[in-house]
C-alpha positions as CSV (number, residue, x, y, z in Angstrom):
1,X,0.0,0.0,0.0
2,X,3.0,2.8,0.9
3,X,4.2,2.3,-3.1
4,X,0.5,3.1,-4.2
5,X,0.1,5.5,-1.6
6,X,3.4,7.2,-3.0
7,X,2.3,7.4,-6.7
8,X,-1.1,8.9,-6.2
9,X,0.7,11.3,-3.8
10,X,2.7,12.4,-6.6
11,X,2.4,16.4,-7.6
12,X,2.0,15.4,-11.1
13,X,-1.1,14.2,-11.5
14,X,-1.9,13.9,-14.9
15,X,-1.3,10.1,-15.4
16,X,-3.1,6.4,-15.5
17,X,-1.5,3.7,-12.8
18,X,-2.5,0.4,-14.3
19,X,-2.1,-2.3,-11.8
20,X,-1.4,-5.9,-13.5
21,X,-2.3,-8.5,-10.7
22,X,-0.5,-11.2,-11.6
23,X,-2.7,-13.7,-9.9
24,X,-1.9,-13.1,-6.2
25,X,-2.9,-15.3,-3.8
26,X,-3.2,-12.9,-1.1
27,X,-5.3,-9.6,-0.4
28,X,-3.7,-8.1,-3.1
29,X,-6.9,-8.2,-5.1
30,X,-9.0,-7.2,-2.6
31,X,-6.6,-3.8,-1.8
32,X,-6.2,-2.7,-5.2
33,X,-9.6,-2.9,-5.8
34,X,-10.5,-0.6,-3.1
35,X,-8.0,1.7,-4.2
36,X,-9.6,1.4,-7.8
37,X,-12.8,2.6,-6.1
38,X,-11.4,5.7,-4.5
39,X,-8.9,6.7,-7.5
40,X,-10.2,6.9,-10.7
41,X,-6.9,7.3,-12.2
42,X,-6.5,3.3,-11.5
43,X,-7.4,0.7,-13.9
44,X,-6.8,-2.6,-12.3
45,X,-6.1,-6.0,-14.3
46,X,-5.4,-9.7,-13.0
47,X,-3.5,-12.0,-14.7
48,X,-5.1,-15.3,-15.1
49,X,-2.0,-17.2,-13.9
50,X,1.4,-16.0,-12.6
51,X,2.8,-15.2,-16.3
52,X,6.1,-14.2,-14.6
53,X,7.5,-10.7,-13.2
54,X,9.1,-9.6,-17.2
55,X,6.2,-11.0,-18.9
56,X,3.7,-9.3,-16.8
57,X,6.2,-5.8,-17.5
58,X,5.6,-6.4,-21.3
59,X,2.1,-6.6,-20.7
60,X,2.0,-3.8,-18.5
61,X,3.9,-1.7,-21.5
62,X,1.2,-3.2,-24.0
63,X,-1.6,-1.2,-22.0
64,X,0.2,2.0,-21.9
65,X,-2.1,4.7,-23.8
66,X,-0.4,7.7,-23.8
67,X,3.5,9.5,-25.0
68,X,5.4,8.6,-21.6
69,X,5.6,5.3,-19.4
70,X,7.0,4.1,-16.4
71,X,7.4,0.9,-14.4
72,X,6.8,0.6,-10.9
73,X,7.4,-2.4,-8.3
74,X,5.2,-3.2,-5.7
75,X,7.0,-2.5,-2.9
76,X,9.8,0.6,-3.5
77,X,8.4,4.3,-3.1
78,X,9.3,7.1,-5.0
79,X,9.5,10.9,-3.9
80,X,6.2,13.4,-4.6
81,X,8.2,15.3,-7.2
82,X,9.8,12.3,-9.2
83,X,7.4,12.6,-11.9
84,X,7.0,16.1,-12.2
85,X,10.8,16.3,-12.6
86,X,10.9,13.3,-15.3
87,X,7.8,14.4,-17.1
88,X,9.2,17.7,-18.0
89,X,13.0,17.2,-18.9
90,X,11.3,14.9,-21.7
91,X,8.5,17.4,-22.0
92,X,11.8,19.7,-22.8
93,X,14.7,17.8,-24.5
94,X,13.4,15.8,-27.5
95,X,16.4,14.0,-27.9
96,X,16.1,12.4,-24.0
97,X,14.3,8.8,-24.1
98,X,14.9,8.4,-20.5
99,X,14.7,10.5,-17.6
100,X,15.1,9.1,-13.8
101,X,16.3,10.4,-10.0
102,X,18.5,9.9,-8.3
103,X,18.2,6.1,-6.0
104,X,18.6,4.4,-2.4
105,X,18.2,1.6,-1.2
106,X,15.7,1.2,1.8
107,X,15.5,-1.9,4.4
108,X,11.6,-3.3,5.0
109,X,11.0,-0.4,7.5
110,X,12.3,2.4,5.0
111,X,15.1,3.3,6.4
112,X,17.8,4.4,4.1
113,X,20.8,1.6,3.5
114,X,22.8,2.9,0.6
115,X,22.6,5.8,-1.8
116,X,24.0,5.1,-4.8
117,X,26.7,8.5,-6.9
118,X,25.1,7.4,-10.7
119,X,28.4,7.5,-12.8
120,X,27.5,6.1,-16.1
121,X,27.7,7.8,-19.0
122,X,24.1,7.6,-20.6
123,X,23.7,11.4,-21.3
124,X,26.3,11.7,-23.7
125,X,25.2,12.4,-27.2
126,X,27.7,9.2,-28.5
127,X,25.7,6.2,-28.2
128,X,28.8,4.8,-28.8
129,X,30.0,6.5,-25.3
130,X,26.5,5.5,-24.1
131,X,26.8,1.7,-25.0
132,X,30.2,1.8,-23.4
133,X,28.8,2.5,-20.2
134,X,26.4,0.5,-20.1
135,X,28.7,-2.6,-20.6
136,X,31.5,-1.6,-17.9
137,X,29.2,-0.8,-15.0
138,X,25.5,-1.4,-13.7
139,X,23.1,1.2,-13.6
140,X,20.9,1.7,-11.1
141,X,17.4,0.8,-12.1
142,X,17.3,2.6,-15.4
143,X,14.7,0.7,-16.6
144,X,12.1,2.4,-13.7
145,X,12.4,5.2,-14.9
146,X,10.4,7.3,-16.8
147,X,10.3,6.2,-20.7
148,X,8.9,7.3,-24.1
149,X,6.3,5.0,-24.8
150,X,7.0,5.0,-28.8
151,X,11.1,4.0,-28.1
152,X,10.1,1.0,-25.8
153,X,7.5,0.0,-28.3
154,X,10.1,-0.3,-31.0
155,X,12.7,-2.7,-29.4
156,X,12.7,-6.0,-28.5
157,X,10.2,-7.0,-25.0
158,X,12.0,-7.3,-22.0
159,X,13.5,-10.8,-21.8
160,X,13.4,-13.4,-19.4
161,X,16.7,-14.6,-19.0
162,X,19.2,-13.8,-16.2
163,X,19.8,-9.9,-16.6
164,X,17.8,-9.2,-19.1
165,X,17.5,-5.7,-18.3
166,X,21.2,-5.1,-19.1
167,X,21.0,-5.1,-23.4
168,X,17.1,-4.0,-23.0
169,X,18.7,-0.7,-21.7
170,X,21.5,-1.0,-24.4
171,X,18.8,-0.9,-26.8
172,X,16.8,2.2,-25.3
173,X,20.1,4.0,-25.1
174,X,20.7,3.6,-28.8
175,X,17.7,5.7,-29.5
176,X,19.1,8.4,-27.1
177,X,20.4,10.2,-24.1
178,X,19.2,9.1,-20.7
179,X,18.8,12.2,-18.3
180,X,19.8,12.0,-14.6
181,X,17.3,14.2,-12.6
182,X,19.7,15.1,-9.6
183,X,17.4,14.4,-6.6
184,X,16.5,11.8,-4.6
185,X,13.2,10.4,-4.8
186,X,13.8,7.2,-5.8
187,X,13.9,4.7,-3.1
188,X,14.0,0.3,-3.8
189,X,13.7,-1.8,-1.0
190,X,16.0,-4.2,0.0
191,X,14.3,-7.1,1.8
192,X,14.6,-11.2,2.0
193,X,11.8,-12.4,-0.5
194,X,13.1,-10.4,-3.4
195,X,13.3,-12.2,-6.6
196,X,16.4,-11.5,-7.4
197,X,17.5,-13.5,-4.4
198,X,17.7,-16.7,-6.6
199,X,20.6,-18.9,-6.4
200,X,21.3,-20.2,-9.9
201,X,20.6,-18.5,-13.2
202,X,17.7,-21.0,-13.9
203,X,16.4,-19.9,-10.7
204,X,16.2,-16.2,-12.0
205,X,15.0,-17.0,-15.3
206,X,12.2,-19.3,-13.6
207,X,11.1,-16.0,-11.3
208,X,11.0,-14.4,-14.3
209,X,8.8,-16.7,-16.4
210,X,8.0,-19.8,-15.1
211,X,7.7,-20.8,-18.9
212,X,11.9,-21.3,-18.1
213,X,11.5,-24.0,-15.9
214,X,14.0,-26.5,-16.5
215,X,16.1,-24.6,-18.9
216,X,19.5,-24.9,-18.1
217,X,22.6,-21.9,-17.7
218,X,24.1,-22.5,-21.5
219,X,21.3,-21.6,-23.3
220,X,20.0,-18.8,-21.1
221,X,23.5,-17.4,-21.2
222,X,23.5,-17.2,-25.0
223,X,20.4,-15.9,-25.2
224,X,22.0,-12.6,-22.9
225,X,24.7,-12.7,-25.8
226,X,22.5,-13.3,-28.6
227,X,20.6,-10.6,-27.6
228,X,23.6,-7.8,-26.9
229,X,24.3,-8.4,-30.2
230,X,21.2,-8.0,-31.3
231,X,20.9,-4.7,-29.7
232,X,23.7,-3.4,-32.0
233,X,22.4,-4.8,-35.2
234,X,19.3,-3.0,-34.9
235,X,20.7,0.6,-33.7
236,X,19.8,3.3,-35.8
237,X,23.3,4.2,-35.6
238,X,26.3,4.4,-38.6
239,X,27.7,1.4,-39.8
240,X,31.2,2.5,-37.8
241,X,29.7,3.5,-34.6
242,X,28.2,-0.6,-34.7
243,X,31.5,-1.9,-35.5
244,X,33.2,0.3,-32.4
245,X,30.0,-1.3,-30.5
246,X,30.8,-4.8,-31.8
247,X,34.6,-4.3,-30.4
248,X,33.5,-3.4,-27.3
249,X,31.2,-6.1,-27.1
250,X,33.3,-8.9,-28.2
251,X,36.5,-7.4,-25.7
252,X,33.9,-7.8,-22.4
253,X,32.9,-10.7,-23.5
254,X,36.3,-12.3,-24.0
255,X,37.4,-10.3,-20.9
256,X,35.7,-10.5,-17.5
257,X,32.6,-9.9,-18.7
258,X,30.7,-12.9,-17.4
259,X,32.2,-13.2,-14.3
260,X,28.6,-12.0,-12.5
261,X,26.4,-13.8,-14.8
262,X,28.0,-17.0,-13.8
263,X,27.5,-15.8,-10.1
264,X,24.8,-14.5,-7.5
265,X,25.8,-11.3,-5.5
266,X,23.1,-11.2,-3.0
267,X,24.7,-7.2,-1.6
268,X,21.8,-4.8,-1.7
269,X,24.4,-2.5,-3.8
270,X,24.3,-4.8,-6.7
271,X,21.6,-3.1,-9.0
272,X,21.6,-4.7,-12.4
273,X,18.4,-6.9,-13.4
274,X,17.0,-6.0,-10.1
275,X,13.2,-7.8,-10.3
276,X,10.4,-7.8,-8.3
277,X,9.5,-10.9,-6.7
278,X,6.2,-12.6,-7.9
279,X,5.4,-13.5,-3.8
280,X,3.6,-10.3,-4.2
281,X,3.1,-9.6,-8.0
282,X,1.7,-6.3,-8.3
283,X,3.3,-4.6,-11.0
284,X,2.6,-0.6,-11.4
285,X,3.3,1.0,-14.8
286,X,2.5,4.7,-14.9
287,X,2.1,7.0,-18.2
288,X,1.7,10.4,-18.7
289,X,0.3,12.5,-21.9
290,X,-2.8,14.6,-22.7
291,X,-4.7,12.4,-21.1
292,X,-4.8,10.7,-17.5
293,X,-2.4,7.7,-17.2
């Protein structure tokens, strides 16, 4: 309830929070529901059967109605202003496709743990620069921040093998500069029943989608290649700026590049691929435009 609570306290107000259920077993339901009936800015949707935390993110993006988009996990809060800040550095720079704030991490009472200095590179104009970034260190939770609908609508869905956010964000950043709003108002908590606990790769790809049950770490490994490379081949970028993305590529991979995909780091610090866990599968996606999303 505190992470719907802090959406609908937002000073922005001009946006839809569509709430995909995916088929919780708990009071869930019966919560978001009566928030539905106080809020009219709520459309509320239940999945079914648990499709699986980056399957139910796709289908969260596949209701989006309007220019800007945003996902939000069930149990992180975000500042009153973090929307109103987003919303209008996009509203302002055309060639931004991403705009987020600044991120802690909080323990299961809120407290702040960790505030994370963001270092990467994703506002240069090179996406060249940009891609480099993105390869040599983790970002912290790009991917919630706030989007344009059309760019996330023209790459590749989120996958659902282990860190599958990492080339999904390579992709985004191809279209254009990310914008670091330099306040913090983003806070993700850190607690025991977080998906991205998961021991194995398997483990994370099953949290994911439970379609991945029983897959084992060599294929879901080369699909994370397979799709970095992808990434590249489709970038609207020149011809030399993929093969200077292709050298960078092929020299992490050969390098230490794998060295964490082979491996859990359960540290709270560790930000990449972050996932809610489906023990409480309330996904949030907010959008903004000319009319209430």
């Amino acid at each position: 309830m505190e992470a719907l609570d802090s959406l609908l306290g937002q000073t922005f107000t001009d946006f839809e929070l569509v709430i995909s259920d995916n088929h919780s077993t708990d009071r869930t339901e019966e919560i978001c529901r009566e928030y539905a009936a106080r809020d009219q800015r709520i459309r509320y949707l239940r999945q079914p059967r648990n499709i699986g935390c980056n399957p139910n993110h796709n289908f969260l993006l596949g209701e989006a109605r309007t220019p800007y988009f945003k996902w939000a996990a069930h149990d992180d809060l975000y500042g009153p202003e973090l929307l109103a800040l987003c919303v209008a550095v996009l509203d302002e720079q055309p060639d931004v496709v991403l705009s987020h704030v600044d991120k802690a991490i909080i323990d299961e009472e809120g407290k702040v743990v960790h505030k994370f200095d963001y270092l990467l590179d994703t506002g240069s104009p090179d996406p060249v620069a940009r891609f480099r970034s993105l390869l040599i260190a983790d970002g912290p939770d790009d991917e919630y921040g706030v989007m344009r609908t059309q760019v996330l609508r023209s790459i590749r869905p989120k996958g659902s093998y282990h860190h599958a956010a990492r080339p999904f964000m390579s992709e985004i950043a191809f279209r254009g500069r990310f914008h670091q709003v330099r306040e913090l108002l983003y806070f993700r908590r850190d607690h025991a029943g977080r998906g991205d606990r998961r021991a194995t790769i398997p483990a994370l790809s099953t949290n994911l989608d439970p379609n991945r049950a029983g897959q084992g770490t060599p294929r879901l490994v080369a699909e994370y290649v397979y799709r970095y490379f992808e990434a590249v081949a489709r970038a609207p970028i020149s011809r030399s700026q993929k093969l200077a993305c292709y050298r960078l590529l092929v020299g992490r991979l050969s390098g230490s590049g794998f060295h964490r995909a082979r491996s859990r780091n359960s540290d709270p610090n560790w930000s990449a691929g972050q996932l809610a866990t489906t023990d409480l599968p309330v996904s949030a996606g907010t959008t903004r435009g000319d009319t209430t999303s």
